[in-house]
Each structure stands twice: as C-alpha cells, then as structure tokens.
N, C-alpha and C positions, 0 to 999 in steps of 0.2 A: 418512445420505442415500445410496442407491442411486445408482450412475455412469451408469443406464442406466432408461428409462421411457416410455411408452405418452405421445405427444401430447397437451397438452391444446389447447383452444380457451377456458378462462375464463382470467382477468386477475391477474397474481399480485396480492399486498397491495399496497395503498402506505401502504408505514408505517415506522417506525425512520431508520436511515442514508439508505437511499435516498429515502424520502420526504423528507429534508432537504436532503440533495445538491440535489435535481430543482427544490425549491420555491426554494432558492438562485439555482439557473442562473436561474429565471425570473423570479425579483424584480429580480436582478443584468439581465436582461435590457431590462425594463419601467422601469427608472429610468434604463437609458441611452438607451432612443427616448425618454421624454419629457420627458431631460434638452439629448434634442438638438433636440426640437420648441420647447422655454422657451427655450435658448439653445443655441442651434448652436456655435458656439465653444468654448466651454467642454465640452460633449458630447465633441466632435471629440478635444479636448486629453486630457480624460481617459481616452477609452476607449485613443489611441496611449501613452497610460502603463499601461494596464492588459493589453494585448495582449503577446505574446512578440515582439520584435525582439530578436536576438542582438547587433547591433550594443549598441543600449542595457543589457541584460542583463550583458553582459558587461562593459560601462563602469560598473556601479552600479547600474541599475535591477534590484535583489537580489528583489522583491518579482514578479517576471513569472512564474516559473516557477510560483507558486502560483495568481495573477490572472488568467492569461489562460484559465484552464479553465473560467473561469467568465464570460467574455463571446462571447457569440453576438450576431450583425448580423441574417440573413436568419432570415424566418419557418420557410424549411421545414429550415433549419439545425439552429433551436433544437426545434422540431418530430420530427425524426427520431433529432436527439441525446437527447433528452429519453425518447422511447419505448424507445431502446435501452437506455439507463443504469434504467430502469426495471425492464424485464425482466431484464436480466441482473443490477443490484445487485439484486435482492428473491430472486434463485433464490439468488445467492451467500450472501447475510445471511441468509436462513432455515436454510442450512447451515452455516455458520462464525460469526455474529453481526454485530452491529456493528462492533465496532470491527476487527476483521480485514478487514470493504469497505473500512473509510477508508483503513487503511491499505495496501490494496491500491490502491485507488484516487489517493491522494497518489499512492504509488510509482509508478505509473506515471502521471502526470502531472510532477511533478517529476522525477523519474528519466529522463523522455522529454524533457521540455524542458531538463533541462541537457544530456543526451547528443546530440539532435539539432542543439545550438546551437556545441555544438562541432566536429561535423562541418561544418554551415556552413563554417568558417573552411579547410576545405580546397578551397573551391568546387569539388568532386566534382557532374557533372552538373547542372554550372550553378549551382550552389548557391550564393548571396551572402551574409553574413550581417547586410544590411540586411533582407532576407526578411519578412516577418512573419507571424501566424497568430492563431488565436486557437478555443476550443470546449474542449470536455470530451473530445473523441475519443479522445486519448490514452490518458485515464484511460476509455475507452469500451474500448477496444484491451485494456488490460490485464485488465477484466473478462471481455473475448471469448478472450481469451488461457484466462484462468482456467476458463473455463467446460468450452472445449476438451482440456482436461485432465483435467479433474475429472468432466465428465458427457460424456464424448465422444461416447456414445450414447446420449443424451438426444434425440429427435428438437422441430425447431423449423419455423417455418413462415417461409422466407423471405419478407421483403418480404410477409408475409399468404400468402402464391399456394403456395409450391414450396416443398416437405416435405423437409427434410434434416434428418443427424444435425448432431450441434453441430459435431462435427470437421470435417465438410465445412463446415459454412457458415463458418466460422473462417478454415478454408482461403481462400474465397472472398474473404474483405475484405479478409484479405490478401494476396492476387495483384492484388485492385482497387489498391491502395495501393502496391504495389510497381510495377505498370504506370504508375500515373499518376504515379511518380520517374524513371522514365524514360523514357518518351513526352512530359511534359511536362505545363503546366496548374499546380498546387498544390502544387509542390514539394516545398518546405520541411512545408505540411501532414501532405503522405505520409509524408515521412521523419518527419516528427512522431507520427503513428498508429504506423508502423514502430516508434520507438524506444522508445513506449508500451506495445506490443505484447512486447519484450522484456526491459522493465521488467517487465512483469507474468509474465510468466514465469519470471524468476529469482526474483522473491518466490517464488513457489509453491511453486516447488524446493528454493530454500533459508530461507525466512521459516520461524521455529517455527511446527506447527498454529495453535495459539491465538496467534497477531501475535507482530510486533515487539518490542511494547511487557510482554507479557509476557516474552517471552524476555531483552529486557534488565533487567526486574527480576530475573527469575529468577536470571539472573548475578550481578546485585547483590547481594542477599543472600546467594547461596552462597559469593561472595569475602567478604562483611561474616561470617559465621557462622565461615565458614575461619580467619578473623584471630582470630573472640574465643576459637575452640577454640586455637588457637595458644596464646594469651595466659597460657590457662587451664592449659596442658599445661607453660609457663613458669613460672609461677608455683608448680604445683606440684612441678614439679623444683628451686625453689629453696627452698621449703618444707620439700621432704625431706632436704635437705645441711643446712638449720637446728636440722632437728630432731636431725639426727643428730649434731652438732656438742653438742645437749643429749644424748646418750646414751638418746636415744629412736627409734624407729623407725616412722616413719609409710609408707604405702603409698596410690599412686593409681594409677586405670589408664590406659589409652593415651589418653584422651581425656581426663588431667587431674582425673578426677572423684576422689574420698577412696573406699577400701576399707576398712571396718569390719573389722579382724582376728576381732572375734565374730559377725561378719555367717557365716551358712553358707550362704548363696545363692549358687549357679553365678555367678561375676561375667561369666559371658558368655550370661547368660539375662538377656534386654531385656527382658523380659512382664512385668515388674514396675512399671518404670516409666515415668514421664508421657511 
C-alpha cells in the first residue's frame, strides 16, 4: 500500500472489522434509547455502568475500559463517530487486515482509558476522577494516529470542504483536543482522545506488522521449539555416554539429530531435508 495518493471522492468498503465495529456502536446505540424510552430507569442505570467513570473503574467496575467505546448519547456524536471509524478502519484494514484494526483499535481504547483514568487522580487541569465519558473516539484517535504515519500524504477532505494531507488533518484533531484540556468544556474526553491517540501510536511503532496476536504466538512457539531442540540435544548427549559405556560409538549433531557414519552427505547441506 503506497504512503502517498491522489484524493478520492468514492466511499471506501464497508465490510470486514470495521463494518462490524460501526454496526456495533449502532445497535449498542439503538438499544440504549429505546431501552430508555420502555424504561427510563433502568436505561439511565445501565448506560452509567457501561460508560468510563474512573472513579467506578477503578473501584472494580473492570469492564469500562472495553464498554464505554461503544456507547454514544447524541445523534451527531454517533453520526460523526461512526463516519470517521469508517473511513479510517476500511483504508487501515485494506492494508494490514482485520485483525491488526481490532487490535489497534482495542489499543487504543483500552490503553487510552486506563492511561487517561489515571491521570484523573492527579487532578492536573481540573481533572476529577469522578469525570466521565463515553464514544469510540479514542479508539477513532488511535486509527487517526495510524493513518498519520502510515499514509502521511494521502490527501483527505476535511469535514467534506478543505483538502489536506493526512498528516495535517491528524495534526488538527489533535490541537482540537489538546485546546479543549485546557481551555475547558470536555475534559476528561480530550485527554481521553489524547491518550487514545498515543495508544495508537506506540502500537504502530512497536506492535509486530502483522498484530500482537501473531507476535505473541510467534514467540510462543519459538520458546516451545527451543525447549524440545533442548530436550533433543539432551537426550542425545546422554545416548552417546550409553553407547559409549557399550564400547560403541554413536554421533549427533548440534541440534541433537543422529549422523549416519555411512551417510556421505555434507551434514551441513540442509537441502535434503524436510
């Protein structure tokens, strides 16, 4: 995928990770107004469990950091949220896959709600951590993040109107977000994009290409493989003191395997075998 390319104006796909993500937010969306229209109470009750209060969060409610990404209140919330995470999960997933958005996307929603909820408790610029929040922005932040890096001059059409590269409009959301932590208004939100935003940025930098998830297999069986060439390398060194002790002579090589004394193949020509 090219870092750099000519504007479009057609609509990317919606399909895979982010068509799921997006259908998510909006079901998650649609069951909480018209669970608050059937019963207002109950509504109320649930969405303040399901939203990020670091107060609560931090007392046990373990499940926020995941929950709150996925509830939106206002129309033009879920509306603008919804069109971002669009655009930007469908360019990312066409180039890295599925599973590499989610879990960019997790990262920096998690990664940004626990990091943010901690800074709360310094109440730096007002900060409370009775605060609360709620949206996908974060994990919006961390694709915008990603994108910025990755297609820097990719040009995009702010807001529809004003043609910039990615880098700059990246720029932009985040000085929007950085202004309004300290000017005032949404605090906690801000710093909430903010710590989403650098969530997503350390994946990038340091996440294997191909996700997390392969990289920790990856390791996984290189430690698992490591042990059994061990094992193998053991064994056969105690093999050879056996043999030897019978007045015979066996030979293996570094990696444990038997040497055929009538074998005349280079034992360090691999092209042979499996």
């Amino acid at each position: 995928m090219p870092r750099s390319g000519p504007i479009t104006m057609t609509f990317p796909p919606f399909a895979g990770a982010t068509r799921k993500l997006v259908l998510v937010n909006v079901a998650v969306f649609f069951t909480l107004a018209v669970l608050a229209w059937i019963a207002p109470g109950v509504g109320q009750l649930l969405t303040a469990g399901l939203v990020l209060e670091p107060a609560h969060f931090l007392t046990g409610m373990l499940w926020q950091p995941v929950t709150y990404a996925f509830v939106h209140v206002g129309i033009t919330d879920i509306l603008f949220g919804m069109l971002t995470l669009w655009f930007t999960g469908s360019l990312l997933e066409g180039a890295y896959g599925s599973r590499w958005l989610y879990e960019l996307f997790f990262s920096a929603s998690i990664g940004g709600a626990v990091l943010a909820s901690a800074i709360t408790l310094t109440h730096v610029v007002g900060l409370d951590p009775h605060d609360f929040t709620y949206g996908a922005w974060a994990g919006v932040f961390g694709l915008l993040v990603a994108i910025g890096m990755i297609f820097g001059d990719q040009e995009f059409l702010l807001f529809f109107v004003l043609r910039l590269k990615a880098k700059y409009m990246v720029t932009i959301y985040i000085l929007i977000a950085v202004a309004v932590l300290l000017k005032g208004g949404d605090r906690f939100g801000a710093l909430l994009q903010l710590s989403g935003a650098l969530c997503g940025y350390l994946f990038v930098r340091f996440a294997p290409t191909r996700g997390l998830a392969f990289g920790v297999t990856e390791r996984y069986f290189g430690i698992r493989n490591g042990y059994y060439r061990w094992k193998r390398r053991r064994a056969a060194k105690k093999f050879e003191v056996y043999m030897r002790g019978q007045n015979r002579e066996v030979h293996f090589d570094k990696d444990g395997r038997y040497v055929d004394p009538d074998d005349k193949r280079n034992p360090n020509d691999r092209s042979w075998m499996n």
